[in-house]
C-alpha positions in Angstrom: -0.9 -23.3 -10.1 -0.4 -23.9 -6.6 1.1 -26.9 -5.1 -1.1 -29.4 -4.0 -2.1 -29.3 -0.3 0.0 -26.5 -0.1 -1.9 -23.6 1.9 -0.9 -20.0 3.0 -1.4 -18.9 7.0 -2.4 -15.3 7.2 -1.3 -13.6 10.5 -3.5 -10.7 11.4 -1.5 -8.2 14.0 -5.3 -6.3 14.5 -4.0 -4.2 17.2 -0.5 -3.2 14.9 -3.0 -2.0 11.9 -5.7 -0.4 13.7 -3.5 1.6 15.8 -1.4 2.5 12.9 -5.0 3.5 10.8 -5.9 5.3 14.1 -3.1 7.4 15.0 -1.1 7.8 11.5 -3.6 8.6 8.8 -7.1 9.3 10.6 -5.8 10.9 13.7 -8.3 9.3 16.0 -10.1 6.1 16.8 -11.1 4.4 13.4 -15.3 4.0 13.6 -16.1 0.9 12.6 -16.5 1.3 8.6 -13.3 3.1 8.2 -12.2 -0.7 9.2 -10.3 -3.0 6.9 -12.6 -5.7 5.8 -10.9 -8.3 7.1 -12.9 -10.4 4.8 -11.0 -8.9 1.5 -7.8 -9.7 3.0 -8.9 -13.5 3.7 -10.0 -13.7 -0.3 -6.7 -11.8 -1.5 -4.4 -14.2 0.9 -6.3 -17.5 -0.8 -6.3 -15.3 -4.5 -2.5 -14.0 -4.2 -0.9 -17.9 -4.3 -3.9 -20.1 -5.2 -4.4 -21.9 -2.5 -6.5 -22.1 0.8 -5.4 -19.8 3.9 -6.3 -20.0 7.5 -6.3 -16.3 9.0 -5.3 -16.5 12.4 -6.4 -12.6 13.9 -4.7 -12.2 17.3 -6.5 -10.5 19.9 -5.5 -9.0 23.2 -8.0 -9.7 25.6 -6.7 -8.5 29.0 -10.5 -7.0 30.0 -13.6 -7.7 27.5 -13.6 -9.9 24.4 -15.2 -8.0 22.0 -17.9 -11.0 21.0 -19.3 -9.1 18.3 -16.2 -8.9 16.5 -14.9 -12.3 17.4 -18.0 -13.7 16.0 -17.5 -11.6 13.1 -14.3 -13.0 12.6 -15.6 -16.8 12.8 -18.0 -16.0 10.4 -15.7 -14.6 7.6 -13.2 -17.3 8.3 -10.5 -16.3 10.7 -9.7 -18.4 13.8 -9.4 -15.5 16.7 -6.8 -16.0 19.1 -7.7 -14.0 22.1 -4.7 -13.9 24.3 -4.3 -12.0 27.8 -1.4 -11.7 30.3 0.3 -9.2 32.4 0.2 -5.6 32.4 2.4 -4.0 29.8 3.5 -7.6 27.9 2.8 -7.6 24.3 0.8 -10.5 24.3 0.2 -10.4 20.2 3.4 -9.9 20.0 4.6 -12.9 22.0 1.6 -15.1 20.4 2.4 -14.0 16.2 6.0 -14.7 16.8 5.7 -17.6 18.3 3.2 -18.3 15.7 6.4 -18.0 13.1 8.6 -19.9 15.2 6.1 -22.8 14.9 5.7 -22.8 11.0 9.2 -23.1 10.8 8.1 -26.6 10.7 5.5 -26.8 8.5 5.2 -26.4 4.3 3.1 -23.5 4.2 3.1 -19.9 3.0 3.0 -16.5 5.4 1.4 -13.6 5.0 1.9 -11.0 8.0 -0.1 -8.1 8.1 1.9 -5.8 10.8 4.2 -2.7 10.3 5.9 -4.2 13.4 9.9 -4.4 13.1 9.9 -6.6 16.4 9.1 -9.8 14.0 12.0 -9.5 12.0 14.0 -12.2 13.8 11.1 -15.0 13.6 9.5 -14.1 10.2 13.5 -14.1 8.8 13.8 -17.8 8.8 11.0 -18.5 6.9 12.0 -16.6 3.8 14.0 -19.5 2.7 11.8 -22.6 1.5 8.6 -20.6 1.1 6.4 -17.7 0.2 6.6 -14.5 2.8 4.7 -11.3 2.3 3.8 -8.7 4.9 0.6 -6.8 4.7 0.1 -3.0 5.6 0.4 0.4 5.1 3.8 1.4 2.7 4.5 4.0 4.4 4.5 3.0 8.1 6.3 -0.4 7.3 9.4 -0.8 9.6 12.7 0.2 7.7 14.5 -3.3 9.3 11.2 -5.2 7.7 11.3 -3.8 4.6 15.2 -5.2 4.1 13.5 -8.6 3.8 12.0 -7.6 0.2 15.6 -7.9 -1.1 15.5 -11.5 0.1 12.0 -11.9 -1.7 9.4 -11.3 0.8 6.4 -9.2 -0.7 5.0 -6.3 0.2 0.7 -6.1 -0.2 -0.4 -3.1 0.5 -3.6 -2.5 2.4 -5.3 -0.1 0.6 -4.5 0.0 -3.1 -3.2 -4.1 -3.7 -5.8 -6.2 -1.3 -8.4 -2.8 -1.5 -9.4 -3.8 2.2 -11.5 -0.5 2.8 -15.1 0.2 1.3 -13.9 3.9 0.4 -10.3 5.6 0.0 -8.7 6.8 2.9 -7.8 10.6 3.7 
């Protein structure tokens, strides 16, 4: 049973999965229903430890918010975090790990779902003193992040653990 008040914060790198759906296993632009349902990953993060989770999904937003989606988001659960800046900075990048940095400080679970190695550094501190896992596809995850399952991070994967897509992939 899960401790009490104890909750689980689900980081969603949106840009890190769709672009790896995208480019690695469908070869172009995911249409809409070949999208995770970002709903089923909400349900599994709460499921997976018994306890609530907040799902922060991180949004770059350098021209048009998509308002559909970020009132799609709000209405499954997820607190978007639209986030803009200069030209070439990896805004979701700089937002998730500062994200980590911050719940350094605080008794609560992580779940990252990202295939990105360049969270290593700030996810690595939180291993000790709580639950980590890391959401994705198996075989895109970084080499460097899968090194943290030997220090008991887990691994959830996308399609076949959490079952985030209405139909199998390709």
């Amino acid at each position: 049973m899960a401790d009490a008040g104890r909750s689980t914060n689900l980081l969603v790198d949106g840009e890190n999965i769709d672009a790896t759906l995208g480019t690695s296993i469908l070869g172009r632009r995911p249409r809409p229903v070949e999208r995770p349902r970002w709903e089923r990953l909400l349900q599994f993060a709460r499921d997976q430890w018994d306890q609530p989770a907040q799902g922060l999904f991180f949004l770059a937003a350098n021209s048009e918010l998509p308002m559909t989606f970020v009132q799609a988001l709000l209405a499954i659960g997820y607190r978007p975090i639209p986030l803009s800046g200069a030209p070439g900075q990896k805004v979701v990048d700089i937002a998730i790990s500062r994200t980590l940095e911050a719940l350094k400080d605080r008794d609560a679970d992580v779940v990252l779902a990202s295939h990105d190695r360049d969270f290593v550094e700030t996810l690595t501190p939180l291993v000790d003193g709580r639950r980590v896992g890391i959401v994705g596809f198996e075989e895109f995850l970084s080499g460097i992040l899968r090194e943290l399952f030997e220090r008991g991070v887990e691994f959830f994967d996308l399609e076949y653990l959490v079952v985030a897509f209405h139909e199998p992939l390709p």
